[in-house]
N, C-alpha and C positions, 0 to 999 in steps of 0.2 A: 455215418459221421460220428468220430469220438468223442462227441462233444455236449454239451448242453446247450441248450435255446438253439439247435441247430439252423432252424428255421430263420434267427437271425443271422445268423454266419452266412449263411448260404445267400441273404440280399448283399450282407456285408460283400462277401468274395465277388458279385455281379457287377460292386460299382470302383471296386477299385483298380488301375490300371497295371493290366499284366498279372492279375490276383490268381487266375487259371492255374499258374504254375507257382511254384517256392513255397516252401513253409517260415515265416508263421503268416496268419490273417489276420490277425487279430494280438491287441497288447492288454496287461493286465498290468499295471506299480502298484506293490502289494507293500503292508506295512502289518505287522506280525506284534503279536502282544503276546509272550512268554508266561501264563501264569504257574504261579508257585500255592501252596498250601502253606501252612504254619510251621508244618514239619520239613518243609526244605525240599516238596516234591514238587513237580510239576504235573499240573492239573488237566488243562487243555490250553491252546492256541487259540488267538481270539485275532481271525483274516480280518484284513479291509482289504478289499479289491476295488481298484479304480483302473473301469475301463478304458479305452481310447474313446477319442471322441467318433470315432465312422461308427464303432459298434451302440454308442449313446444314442445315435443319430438315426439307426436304422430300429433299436428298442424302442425308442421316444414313438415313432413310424408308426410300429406295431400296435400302440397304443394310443393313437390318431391325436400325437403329440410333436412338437419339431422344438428343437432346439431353444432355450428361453422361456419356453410356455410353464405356465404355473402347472406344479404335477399336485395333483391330489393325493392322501393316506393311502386312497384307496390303487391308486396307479400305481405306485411303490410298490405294495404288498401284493399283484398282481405279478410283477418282477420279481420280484424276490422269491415268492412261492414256485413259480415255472424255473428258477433255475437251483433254488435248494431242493425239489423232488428229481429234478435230473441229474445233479451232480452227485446224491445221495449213491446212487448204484455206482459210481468212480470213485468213493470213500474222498468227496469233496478234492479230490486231485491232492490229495494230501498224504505222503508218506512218512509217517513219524517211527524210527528206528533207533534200536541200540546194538549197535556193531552191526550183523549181517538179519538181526531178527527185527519185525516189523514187529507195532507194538499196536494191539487192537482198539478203536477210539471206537465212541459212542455216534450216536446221531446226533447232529448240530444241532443248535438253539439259539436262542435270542438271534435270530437273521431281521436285517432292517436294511431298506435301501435310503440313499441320497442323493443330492445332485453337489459336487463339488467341481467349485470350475466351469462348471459344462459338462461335466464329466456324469457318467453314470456311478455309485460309488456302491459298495454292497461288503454289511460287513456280519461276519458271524462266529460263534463259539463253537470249537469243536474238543471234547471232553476227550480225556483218556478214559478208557474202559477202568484202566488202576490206575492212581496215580504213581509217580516213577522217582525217584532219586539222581538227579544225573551222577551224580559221582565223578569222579576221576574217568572213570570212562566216555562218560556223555551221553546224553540223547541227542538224534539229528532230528531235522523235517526236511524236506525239500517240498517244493509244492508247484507241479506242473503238470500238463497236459500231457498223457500219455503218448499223443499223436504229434504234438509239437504242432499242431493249427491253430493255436494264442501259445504265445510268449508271457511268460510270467516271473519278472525280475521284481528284487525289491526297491523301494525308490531310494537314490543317490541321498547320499547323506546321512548327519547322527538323525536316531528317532523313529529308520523303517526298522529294528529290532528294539523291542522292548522285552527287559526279565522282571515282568510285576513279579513285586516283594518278595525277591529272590536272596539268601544269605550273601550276604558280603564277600565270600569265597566263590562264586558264580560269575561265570566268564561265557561270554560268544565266539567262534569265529565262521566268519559268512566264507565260503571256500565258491569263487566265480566257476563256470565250466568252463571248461576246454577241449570242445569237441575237436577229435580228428576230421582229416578231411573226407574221409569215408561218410561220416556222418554229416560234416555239410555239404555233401555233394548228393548226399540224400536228402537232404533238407529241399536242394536246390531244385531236384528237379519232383519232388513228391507234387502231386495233383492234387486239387482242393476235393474231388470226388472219389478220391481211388485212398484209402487205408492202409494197401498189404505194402509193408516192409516199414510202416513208421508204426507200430503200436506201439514201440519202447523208445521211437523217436527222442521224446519230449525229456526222457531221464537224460539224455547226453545235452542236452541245454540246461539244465535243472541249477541253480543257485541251492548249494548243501548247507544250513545251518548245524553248529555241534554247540549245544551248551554245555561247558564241564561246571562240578565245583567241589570244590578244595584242593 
């Protein structure tokens, strides 16, 4: 499975109705914090991922928690560690490019879980190896599941893209996908067990962020 906390997905996929088949299993509303340096670059990306509740539901589970219960530091940081060591080998599902070249980032930091909502919430820093200038060309990200087994959109409304202390000449735009029907008709019938023909799945759902400026 292409995923991280597989072990949870895998109760997830058990209870929900018809889950056998179609991708995705799992949802993620993600809210993106752009940071900038002094010189106009950008530094890293600072994710908040907020679960669905069945995947909260079956974490909480794992951790002989349910829904409501007070979580302890120490139950968080049990979370948070089991999914920043698994996601670490998928470069945190996170593609950050300039035109058709990928731009190397560091290993995450500052990772903290919470509970928002009911929700499982999980948020963390991911550096660029250099910092970048978006320029007139731009940097992108996109941030998704290779496999398309969680959906990973950002949440509706001003506020899920932030450009912290970004030059006044600095601009977003969030570009929706629009998978063909090839692609949702692979979606449709992909098995929660079976991998071959979605490992690039998840790009053709993918939300493309492009910061320009000037």
């Amino acid at each position: 499975m292409r995923i991280w906390a597989a072990a949870f997905l895998t109760l997830l996929g058990a209870l929900l109705p018809g889950a056998g088949l179609a991708h995705p299993h799992a949802w993620i509303d993600l809210t993106v914090h752009v940071r900038f340096d002094a010189e106009g670059r950008v530094t890293a990306l600072r994710e908040e991922w907020l679960f669905d509740e069945y995947y909260t539901a079956f974490a909480l589970e794992a951790l002989g928690k349910a829904p409501g219960d007070e979580l302890t530091p120490q139950d968080m940081q049990v979370l948070v560690d089991q999914s920043m060591e698994a996601l670490r080998e998928y470069r945190y599902f996170t593609r950050i490019s300039v035109g058709t070249k990928d731009l190397d980032t560091a290993k995450a930091v500052d990772a903290a879980g919470m509970m928002q909502d009911e929700r499982w919430k999980m948020v963390f820093t991911l550096p660029l190896s250099q910092p970048r200038a978006p320029g007139k060309q731009g940097i992108a990200y996109a941030i998704y599941d290779p496999s398309y087994y969680v959906e990973m959109l950002h949440l509706e409304g001003a506020g899920a893209v932030v450009l912290e202390q970004a030059p006044g000449t600095c601009t977003y735009r969030k570009t929706r996908p629009e998978p063909n029907f090839e692609a949702l008709s692979l979606a449709a019938a992909a098995d929660m067990e079976r991998t071959d023909g979605t490992a690039t799945l998840g790009a053709l759902f993918a939300e493309k962020v492009t910061i320009r400026c000037g």
